[in-house]
N, C-alpha and C positions, 0 to 999 in steps of 0.2 A: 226814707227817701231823700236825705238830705236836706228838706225845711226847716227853716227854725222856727216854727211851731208846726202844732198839729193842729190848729185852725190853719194856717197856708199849705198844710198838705191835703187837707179835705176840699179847699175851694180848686186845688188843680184835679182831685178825683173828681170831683163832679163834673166840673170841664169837661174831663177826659171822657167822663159817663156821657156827656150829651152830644159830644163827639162821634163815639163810635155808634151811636144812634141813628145820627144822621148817614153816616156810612152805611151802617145795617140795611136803612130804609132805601137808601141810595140801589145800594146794590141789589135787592127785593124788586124793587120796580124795574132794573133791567133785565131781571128773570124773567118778571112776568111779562113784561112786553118783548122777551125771544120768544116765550111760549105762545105767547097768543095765535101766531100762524104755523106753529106745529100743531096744535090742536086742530085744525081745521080739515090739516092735510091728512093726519091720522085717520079722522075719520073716513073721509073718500076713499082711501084707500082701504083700510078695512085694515083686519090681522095679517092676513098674507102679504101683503102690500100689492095690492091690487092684483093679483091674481087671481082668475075666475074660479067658482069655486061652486 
């Protein structure tokens, strides 16, 4: 990777690791809080999407 050692290339891996974690988790919780009011709406409406049935 270009360090001159491989103690300074492992302290930016881990970096990197707890980085994309936070991304990971970032982006997770804006899933679930889009999903949270499609679930809702699903339901009421049913499979057909509200068509009587």
């Amino acid at each position: 990777m270009g360090h001159s050692t491989a103690r300074a290339a492992l302290i930016y891996q881990h970096a990197s690791a707890d980085r994309d974690r936070l991304i990971a988790d970032a982006l997770s919780g804006l899933v679930k809080k889009g999903r949270k009011g499609t679930k809702q709406d699903r339901k009421s409406e049913g499979h057909a999407g509200g068509a009587a049935g």
